[in-house]
SEROTI-950117 format. One line per field, with one value per residue (C-alpha): residue number from 1; chain; x, y, z. Coordinates in nm, 4 decimals, decimal comma. Example, Ala and Ser with C-alpha at 12.3 -4.5 7.8 and 13.67 -1.06 7.14 Angstrom:
resi	c(1_2)
chain	c(A_A)
u	c(1,2300_1,3670)
v	c(-0,4500_-0,1060)
w	c(0,7800_0,7140)
***
This chain:
resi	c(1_2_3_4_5_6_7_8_9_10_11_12_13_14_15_16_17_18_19_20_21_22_23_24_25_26_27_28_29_30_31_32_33_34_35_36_37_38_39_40_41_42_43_44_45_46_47_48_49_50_51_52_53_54_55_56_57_58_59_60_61_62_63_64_65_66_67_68_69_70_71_72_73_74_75_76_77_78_79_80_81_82_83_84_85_86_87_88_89_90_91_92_93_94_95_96_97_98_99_100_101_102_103_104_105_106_107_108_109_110_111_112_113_114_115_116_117_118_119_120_121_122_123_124_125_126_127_128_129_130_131_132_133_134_135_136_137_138_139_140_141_142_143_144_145_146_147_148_149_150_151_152_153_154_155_156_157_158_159_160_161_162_163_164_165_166_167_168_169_170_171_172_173_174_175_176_177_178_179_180_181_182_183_184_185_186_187_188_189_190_191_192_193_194_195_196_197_198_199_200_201_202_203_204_205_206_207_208_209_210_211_212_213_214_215_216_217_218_219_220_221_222_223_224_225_226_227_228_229_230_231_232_233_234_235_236_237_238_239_240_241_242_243_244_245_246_247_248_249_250_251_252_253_254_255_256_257_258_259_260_261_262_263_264_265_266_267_268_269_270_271_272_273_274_275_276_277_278_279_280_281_282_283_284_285_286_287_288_289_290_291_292_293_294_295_296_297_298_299_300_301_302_303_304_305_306_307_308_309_310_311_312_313_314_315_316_317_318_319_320_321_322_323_324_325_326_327_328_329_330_331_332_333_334_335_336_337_338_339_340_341_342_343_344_345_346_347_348_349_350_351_352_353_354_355_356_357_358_359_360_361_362_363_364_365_366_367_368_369_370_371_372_373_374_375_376_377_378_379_380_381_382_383_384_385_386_387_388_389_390_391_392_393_394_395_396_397_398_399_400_401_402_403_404_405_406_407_408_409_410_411_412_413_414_415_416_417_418_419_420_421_422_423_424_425_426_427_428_429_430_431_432_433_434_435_436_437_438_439_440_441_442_443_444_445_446_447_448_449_450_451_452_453_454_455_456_457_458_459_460_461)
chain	c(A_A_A_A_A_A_A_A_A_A_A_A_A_A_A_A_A_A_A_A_A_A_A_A_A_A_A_A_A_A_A_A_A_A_A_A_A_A_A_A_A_A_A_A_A_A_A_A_A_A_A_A_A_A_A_A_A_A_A_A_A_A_A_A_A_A_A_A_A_A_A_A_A_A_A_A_A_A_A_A_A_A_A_A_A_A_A_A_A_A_A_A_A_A_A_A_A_A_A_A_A_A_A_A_A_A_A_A_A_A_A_A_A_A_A_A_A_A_A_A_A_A_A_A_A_A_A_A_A_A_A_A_A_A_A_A_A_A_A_A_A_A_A_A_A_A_A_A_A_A_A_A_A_A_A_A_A_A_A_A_A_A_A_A_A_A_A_A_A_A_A_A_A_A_A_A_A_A_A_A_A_A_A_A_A_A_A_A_A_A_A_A_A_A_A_A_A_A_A_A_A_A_A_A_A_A_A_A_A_A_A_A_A_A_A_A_A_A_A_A_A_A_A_A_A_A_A_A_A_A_A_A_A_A_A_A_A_A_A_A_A_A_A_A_A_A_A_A_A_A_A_A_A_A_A_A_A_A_A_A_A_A_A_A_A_A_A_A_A_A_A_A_A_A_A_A_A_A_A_A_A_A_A_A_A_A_A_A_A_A_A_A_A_A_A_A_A_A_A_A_A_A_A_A_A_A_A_A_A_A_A_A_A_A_A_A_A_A_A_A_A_A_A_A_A_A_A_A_A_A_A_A_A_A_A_A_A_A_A_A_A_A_A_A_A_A_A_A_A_A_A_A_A_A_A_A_A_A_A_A_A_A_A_A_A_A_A_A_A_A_A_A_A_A_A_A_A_A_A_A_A_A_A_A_A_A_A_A_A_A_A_A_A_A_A_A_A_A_A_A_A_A_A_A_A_A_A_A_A_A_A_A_A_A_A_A_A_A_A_A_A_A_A_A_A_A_A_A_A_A_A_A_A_A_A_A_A_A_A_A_A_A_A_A_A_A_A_A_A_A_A_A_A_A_A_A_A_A_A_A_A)
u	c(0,0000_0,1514_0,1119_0,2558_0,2275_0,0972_-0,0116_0,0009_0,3630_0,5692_0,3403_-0,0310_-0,2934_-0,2755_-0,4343_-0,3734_-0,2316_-0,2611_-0,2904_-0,2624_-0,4116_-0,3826_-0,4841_-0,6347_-0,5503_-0,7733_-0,7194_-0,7493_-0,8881_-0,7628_-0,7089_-0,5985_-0,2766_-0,2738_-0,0241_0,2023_-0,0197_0,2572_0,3668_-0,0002_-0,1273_0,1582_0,1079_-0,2559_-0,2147_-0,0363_-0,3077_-0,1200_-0,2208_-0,4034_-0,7487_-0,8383_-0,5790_-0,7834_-1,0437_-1,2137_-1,1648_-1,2322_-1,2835_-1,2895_-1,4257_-1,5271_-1,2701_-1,1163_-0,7286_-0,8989_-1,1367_-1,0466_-0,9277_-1,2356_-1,3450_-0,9987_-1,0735_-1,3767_-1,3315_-1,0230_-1,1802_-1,2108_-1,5092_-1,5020_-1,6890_-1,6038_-1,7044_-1,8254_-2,0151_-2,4029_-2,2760_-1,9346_-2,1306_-2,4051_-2,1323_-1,9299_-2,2069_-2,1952_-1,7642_-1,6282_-1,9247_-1,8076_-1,4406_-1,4973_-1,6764_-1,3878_-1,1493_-1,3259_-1,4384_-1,0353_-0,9657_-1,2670_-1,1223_-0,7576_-0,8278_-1,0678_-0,7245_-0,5129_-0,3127_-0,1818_-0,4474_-0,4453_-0,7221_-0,9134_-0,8630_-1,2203_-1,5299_-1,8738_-2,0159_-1,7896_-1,9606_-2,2923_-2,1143_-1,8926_-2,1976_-2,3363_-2,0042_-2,0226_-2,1765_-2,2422_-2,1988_-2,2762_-2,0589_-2,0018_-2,0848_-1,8447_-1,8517_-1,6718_-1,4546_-1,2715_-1,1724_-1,0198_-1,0535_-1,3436_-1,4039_-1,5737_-1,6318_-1,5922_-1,6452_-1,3140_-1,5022_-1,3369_-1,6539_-1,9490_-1,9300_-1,5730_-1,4155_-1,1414_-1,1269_-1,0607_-0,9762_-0,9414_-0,7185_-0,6893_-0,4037_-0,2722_-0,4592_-0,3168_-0,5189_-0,3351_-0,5389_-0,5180_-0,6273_-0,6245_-0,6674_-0,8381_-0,8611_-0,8261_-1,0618_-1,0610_-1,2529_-1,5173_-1,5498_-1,9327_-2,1950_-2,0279_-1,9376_-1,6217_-1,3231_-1,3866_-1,0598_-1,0652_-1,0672_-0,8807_-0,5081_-0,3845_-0,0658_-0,0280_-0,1657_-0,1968_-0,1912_-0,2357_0,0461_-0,1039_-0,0273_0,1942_0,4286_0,1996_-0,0652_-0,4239_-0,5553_-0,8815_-1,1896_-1,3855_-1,1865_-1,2840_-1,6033_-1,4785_-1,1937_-1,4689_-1,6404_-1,3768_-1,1974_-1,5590_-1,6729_-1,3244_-1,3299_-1,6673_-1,6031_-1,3304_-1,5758_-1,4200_-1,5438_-1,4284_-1,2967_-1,3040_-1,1615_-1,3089_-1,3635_-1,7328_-1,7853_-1,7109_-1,5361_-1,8018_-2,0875_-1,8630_-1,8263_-2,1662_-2,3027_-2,0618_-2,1375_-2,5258_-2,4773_-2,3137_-2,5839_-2,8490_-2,6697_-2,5967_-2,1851_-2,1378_-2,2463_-2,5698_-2,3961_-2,4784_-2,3035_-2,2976_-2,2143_-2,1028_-2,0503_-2,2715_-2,1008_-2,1602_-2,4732_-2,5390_-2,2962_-2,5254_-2,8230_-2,6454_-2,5616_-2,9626_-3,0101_-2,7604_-2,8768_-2,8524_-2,4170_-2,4397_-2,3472_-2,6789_-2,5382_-2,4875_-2,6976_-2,7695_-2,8133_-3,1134_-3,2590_-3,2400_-3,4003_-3,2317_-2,8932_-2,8044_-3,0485_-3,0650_-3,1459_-2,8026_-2,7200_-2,7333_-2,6743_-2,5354_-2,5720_-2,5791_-2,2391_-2,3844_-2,5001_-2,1367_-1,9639_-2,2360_-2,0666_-1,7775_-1,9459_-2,1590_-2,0755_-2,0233_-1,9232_-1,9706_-1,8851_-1,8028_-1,7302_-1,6122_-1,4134_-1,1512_-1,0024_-0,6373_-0,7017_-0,6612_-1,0117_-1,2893_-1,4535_-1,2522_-0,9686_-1,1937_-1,2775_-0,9027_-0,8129_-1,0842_-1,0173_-0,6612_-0,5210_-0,7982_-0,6233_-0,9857_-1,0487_-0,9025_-0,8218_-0,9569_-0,7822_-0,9370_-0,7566_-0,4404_-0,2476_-0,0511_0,3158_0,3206_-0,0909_-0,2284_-0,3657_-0,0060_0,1418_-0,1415_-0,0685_0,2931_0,1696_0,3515_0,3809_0,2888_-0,0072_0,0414_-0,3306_-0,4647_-0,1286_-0,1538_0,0330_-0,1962_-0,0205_-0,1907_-0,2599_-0,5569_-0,5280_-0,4281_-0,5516_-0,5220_-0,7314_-0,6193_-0,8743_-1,1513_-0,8894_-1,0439_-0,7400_-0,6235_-0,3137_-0,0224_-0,2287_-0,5018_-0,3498_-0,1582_-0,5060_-0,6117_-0,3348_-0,3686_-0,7245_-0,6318_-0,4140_-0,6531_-0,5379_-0,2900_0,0435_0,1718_0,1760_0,1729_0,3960_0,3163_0,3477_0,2676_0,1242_-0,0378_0,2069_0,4830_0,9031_0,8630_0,5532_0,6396_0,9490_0,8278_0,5024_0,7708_0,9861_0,6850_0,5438_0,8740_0,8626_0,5429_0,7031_0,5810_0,7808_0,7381_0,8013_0,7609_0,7252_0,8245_0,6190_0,6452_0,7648_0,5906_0,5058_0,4402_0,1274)
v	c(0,0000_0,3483_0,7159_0,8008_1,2153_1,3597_1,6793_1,9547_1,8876_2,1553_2,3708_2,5017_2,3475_1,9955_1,8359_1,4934_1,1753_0,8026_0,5513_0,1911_-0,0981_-0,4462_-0,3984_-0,1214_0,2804_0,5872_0,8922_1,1532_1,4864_1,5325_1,8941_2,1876_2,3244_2,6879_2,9228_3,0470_2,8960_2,6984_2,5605_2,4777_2,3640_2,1017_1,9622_1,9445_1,7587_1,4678_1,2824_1,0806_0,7694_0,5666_0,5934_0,2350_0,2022_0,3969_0,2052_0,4999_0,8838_1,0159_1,4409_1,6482_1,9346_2,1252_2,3869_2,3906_2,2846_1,9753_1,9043_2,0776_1,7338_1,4653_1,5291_1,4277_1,1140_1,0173_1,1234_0,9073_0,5677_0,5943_0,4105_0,3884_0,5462_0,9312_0,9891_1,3241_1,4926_1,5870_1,9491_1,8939_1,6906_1,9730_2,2405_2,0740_2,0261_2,4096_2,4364_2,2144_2,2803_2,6782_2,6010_2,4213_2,6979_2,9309_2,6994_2,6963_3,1030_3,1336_2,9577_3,1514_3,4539_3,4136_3,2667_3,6107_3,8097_3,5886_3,4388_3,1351_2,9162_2,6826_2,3792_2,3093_2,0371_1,9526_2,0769_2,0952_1,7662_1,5882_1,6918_1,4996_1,1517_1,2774_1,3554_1,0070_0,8480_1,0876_0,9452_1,1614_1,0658_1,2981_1,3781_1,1029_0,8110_0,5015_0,4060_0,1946_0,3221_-0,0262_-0,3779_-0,3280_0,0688_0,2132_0,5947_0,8547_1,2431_1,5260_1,8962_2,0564_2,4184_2,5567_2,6139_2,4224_2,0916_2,0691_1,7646_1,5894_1,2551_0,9068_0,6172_0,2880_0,0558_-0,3164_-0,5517_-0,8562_-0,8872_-0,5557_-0,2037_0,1261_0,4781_0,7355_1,0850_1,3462_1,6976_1,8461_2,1905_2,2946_2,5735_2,8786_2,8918_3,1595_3,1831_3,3143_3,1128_2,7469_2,5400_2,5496_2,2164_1,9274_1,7629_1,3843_1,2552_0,8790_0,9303_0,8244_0,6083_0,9035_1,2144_1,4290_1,8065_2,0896_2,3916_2,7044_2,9259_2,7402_3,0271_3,3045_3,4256_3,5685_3,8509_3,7192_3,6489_3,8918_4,2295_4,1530_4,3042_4,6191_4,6512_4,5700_4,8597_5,1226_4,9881_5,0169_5,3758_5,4805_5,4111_5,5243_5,8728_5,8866_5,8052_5,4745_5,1141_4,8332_4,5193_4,2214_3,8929_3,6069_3,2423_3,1573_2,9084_3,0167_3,3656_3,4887_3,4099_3,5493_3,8702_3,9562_3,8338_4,0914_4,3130_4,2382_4,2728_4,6149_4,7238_4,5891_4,7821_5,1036_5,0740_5,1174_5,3627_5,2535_5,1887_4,8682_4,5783_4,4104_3,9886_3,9908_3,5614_3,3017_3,0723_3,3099_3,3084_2,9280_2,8663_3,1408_2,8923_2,5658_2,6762_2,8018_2,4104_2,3346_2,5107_2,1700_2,2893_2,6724_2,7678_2,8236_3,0219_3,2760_3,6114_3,6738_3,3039_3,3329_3,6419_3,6353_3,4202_3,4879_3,5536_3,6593_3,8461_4,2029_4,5856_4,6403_4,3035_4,2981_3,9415_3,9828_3,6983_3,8014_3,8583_4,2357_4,3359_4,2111_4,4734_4,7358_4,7983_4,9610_5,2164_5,2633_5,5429_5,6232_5,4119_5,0481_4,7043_4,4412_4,0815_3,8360_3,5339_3,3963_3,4139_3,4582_3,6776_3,4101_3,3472_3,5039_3,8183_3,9463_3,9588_4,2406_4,4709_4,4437_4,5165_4,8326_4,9373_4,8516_5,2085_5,4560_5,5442_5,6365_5,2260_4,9940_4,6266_4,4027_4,0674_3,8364_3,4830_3,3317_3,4173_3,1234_3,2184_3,2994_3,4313_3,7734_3,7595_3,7354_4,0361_4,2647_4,1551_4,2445_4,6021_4,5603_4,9118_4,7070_4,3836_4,2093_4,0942_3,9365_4,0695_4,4230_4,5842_4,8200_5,0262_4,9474_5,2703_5,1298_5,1147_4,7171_4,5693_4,2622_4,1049_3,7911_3,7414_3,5938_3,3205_3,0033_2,8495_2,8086_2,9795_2,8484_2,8372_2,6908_2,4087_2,3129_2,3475_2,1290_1,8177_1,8403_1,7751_1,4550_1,3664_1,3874_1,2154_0,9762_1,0445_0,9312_1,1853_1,0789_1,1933_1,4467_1,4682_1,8273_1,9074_2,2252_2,4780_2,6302_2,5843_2,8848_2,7726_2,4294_2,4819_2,7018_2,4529_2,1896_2,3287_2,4410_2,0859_1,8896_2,1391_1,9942_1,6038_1,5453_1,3647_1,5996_1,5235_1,7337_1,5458_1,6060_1,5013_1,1028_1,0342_0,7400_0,7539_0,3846_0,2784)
w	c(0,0000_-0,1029_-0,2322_-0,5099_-0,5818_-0,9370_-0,8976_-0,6101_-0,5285_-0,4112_-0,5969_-0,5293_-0,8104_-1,0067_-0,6972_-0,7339_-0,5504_-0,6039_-0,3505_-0,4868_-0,2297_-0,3914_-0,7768_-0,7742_-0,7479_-0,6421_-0,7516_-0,4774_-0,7132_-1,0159_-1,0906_-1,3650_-1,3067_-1,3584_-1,3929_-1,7304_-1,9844_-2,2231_-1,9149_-1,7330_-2,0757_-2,0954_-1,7512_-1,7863_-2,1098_-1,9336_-1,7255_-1,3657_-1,5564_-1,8242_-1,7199_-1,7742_-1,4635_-1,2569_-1,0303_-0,9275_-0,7940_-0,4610_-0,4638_-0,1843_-0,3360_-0,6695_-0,6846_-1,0652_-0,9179_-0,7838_-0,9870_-1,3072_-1,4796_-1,4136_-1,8283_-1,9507_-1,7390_-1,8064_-2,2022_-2,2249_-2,1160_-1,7074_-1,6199_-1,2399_-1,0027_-0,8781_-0,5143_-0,3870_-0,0984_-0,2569_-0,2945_-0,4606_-0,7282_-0,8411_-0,8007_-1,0383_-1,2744_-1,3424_-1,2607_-1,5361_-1,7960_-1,7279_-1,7728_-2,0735_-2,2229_-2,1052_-2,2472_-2,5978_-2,5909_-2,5270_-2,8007_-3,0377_-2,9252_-3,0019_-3,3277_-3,4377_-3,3133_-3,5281_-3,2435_-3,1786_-3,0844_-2,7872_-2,8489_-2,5193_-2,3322_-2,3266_-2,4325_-2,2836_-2,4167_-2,1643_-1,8637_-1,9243_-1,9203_-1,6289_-1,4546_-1,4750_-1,3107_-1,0167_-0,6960_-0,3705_0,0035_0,2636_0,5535_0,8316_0,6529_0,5565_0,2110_0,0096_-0,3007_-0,3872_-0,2385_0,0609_0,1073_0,2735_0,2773_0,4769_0,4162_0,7220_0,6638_0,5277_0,5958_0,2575_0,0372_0,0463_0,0188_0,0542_0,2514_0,4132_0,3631_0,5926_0,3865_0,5508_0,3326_0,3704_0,2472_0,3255_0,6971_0,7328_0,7638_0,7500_0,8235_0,5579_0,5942_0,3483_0,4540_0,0879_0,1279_0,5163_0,5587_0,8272_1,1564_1,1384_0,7473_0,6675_0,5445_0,6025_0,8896_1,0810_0,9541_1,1417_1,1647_1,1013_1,4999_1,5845_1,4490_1,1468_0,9784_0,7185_0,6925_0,3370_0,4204_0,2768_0,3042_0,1120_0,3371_0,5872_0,5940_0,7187_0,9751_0,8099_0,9607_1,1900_0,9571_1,2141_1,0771_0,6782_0,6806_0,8035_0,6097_0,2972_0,4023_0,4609_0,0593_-0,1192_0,0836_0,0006_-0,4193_-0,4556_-0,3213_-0,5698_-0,8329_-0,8825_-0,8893_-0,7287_-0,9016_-0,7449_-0,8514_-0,7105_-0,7596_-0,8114_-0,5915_-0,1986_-0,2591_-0,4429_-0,1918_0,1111_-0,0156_-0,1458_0,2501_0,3556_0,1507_0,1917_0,6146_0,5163_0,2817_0,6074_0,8517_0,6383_0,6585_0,3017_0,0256_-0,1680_-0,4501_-0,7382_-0,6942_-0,9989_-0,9627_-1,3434_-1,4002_-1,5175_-1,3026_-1,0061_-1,0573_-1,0691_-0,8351_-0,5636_-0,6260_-0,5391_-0,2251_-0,1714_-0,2643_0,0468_0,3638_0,5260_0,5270_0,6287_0,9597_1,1118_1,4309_1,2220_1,2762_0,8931_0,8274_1,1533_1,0381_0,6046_0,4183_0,0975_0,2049_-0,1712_-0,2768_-0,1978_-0,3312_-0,4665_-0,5889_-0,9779_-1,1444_-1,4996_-1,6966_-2,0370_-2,2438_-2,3649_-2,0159_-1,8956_-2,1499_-2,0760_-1,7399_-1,8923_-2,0348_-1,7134_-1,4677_-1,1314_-0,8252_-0,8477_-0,7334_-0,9651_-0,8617_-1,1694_-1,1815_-1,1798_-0,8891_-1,0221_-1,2984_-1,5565_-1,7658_-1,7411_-1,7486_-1,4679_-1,7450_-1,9080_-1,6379_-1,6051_-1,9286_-1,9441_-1,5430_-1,4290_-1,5826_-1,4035_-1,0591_-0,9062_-0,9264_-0,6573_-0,7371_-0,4348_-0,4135_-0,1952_-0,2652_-0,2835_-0,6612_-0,7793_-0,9339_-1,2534_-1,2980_-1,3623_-1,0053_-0,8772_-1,1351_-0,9949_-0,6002_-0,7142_-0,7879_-1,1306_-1,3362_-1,6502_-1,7197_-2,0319_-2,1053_-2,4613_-2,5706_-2,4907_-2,2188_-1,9874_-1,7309_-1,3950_-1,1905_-1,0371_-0,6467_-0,5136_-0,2105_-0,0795_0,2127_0,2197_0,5307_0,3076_0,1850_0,2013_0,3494_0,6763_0,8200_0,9822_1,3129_1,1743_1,0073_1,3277_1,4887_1,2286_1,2247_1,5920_1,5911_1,3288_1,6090_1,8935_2,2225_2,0360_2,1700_1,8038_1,5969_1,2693_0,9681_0,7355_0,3781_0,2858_-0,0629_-0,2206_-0,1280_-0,2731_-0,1371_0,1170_0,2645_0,2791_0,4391_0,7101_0,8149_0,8247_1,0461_1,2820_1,2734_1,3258_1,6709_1,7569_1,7258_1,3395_1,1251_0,7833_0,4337_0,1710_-0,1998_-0,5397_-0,8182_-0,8482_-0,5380_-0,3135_0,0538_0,2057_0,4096)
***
């Protein structure tokens, strides 16, 4: 029994590890790599393994770098089974068929400019037979995946639906404990539950590292902040652009922004939610209440937490480019959440040189992404080939990241830990060198044994 790493090592996105029990191998996600596009669009190209191989896929949640790979998959011959918590599975109903459309509107519009054209790696007619392979589990229940491993979901408290995962594996008379941490969420995020670390120990644990090199300011101080950046830009006139991945980020900030509105803390200005994806992705989670954090005093007292006087949906492509012509003060939320696709890349490309605007980025920016030039306050953005001088205003709140901290991961692997006075080792994925390093070094002080992979490298059971 063993691990073998594919994606999400010693870097951020590619999620994806293999654990091989007796015959058969699970993938755990199976996600895009993002990042400089020749690059991403070469690693994404090369799937861990010949699907056929594959006995069946285990996801712990619907973000694109985890998820962003399931069509290659199941277009290429996989016929197994892919496991999911109930929300994970209709989230990613409307996820991949949006980044396939993204991936073949990319490719439409580079080919009208004359450009190089980059062929997408799937389109939307995979996602129906993807679909049919998916199967959903809700929290707290053992399944089983394969002969001889047996799987069970518990709230990750990263976006809704998202999960860590136990995975019982069975070989030879002997049983090993598995836990992989998915996406480690924050304590006190809106709308969703609080992690729930895995409780009993474990013989290996998976962890994330995103931010294992840093503190986040507390979750409690975001909504303030909010307030002070959008009261600020709209007395200069400006509007604020907002970045932000569909599915989590999206939905925080507008039930900020909607407890702001309620309590008369920001100017009564539109707030436009400019994504099709956004939009869907708002009415899965209305489908979900059964996962939001009902101690919450807006999740008591609202009944539709996303639907408010000065939230505008814009799903329609002319009502999307409308907004640039618009004046006056605004808020505009778009995906993606690293500047990379999207409409976002628009606003950007129309808004990024007008120094009354301010650029609010809410998420983590992968090396190498627009997100990342902009957090860099660079003097120059190259975007669809033409360089625009960015004199907007940058800020960064990196308190609505959907990852946990430093703090909160220890929090986290000690909870996996429990009463056990073994603590067991560590293989930390999803970060970056820095990050990695640093988590390391604090865990090894709290008596973990720490590894930190490179792509193809194997971890026994």
């Amino acid at each position: 029994m063993h691990v073998t790493f594919s994606g999400a090592a010693r870097e951020v996105t590619g999620s994806c590890h293999l654990l091989t029990v007796g015959a058969h191998t699970i993938a755990l996600d199976c996600g895009m790599f993002q990042g400089r596009r020749s690059e991403a669009r070469e690693k994404n190209a090369k799937l861990p393994l010949p699907p056929e191989q594959l006995s069946a896929i285990v996801l712990s949640h619907a973000h694109i770098d985890h998820a962003g790979r399931l069509p290659m998959l199941t277009s290429r011959g996989f016929m197994g089974t892919i496991w999911a918590t109930p929300a994970t599975r209709d989230l990613c109903a409307i996820m991949l068929a949006d980044s396939a459309h993204i991936q073949e509107k990319d490719a439409e519009f580079l080919r009208r400019r004359g450009r190089d054209v980059v062929e997408p790696l799937y389109t939307q007619e995979a996602i129906g037979p993807l679909l049919q392979q998916m199967v959903s589990e809700p929290y707290n229940r053992t399944f089983d995946v394969a002969p001889g491993v047996r799987a069970t979901f518990v709230d990750a408290g990263h976006i809704l639906g998202s999960a860590s995962v136990i995975l019982e594996c069975s070989e030879g008379g002997t049983t090993r404990r598995l836990v992989f941490s998915g996406d480690v969420g924050r304590w006190g995020l809106p709308i969703i539950r609080d992690p729930q670390p895995p409780p009993g120990g474990a013989d290996l644990v998976i962890m994330e590292s995103t931010y294992g090199d840093r503190d986040h300011p507390p979750v409690i101080d975001m909504r303030e902040r909010l307030a002070t950046i959008v009261s600020q830009t709209a007395a200069r006139g400006g509007r604020v652009l907002i970045p932000a991945f569909a599915v989590g980020r999206v939905q925080e900030i507008l039930y900020d922004l909607h407890a702001l509105a309620r309590d008369k803390r920001m100017p009564a200005i539109p707030i436009y939610i400019d994504s099709p994806l956004a939009i869907d992705a708002t009415a899965v989670f209305a489908m979900h209440p059964e996962v939001f954090d009902h101690t919450e005093q807006l999740v008591q007292r609202v009944q539709d937490l996303f639907r408010f006087e000065l939230a505008h949906y814009t799903r329609d492509v002319t009502e999307s480019k409308a907004l640039n012509a618009q004046r006056g003060p605004m808020v505009v939320i778009a995906p993606s959440g690293m500047c990379e696709a999207g409409r976002i890349v628009h606003h950007l490309a129309n808004s990024a040189s007008d120094p009354r605007n301010t650029i609010l980025i809410v998420g983590f920016q992968a090396e190498h992404t627009l997100g990342r030039r902009i957090v860099e306050r660079q003097k120059t953005l190259r975007i669809f080939g033409d360089e625009i001088p960015l004199r907007a205003r940058v800020e960064v709140l990196n308190g609505y990241s959907a990852h946990g901290d430093r703090g909160e991961l220890q929090r986290w692997i000690d909870g996996v830990r429990n009463e056990s006075k073994v603590a067991p080792p560590v293989w930390l994925v999803h970060g970056e060198p820095p990050a990695q390093e640093a988590l390391s070094n604090q865990l090894r002080g709290h008596g973990y044994a720490v590894h930190i992979p490179a792509p193809g490298d194997r971890a026994p059971l």
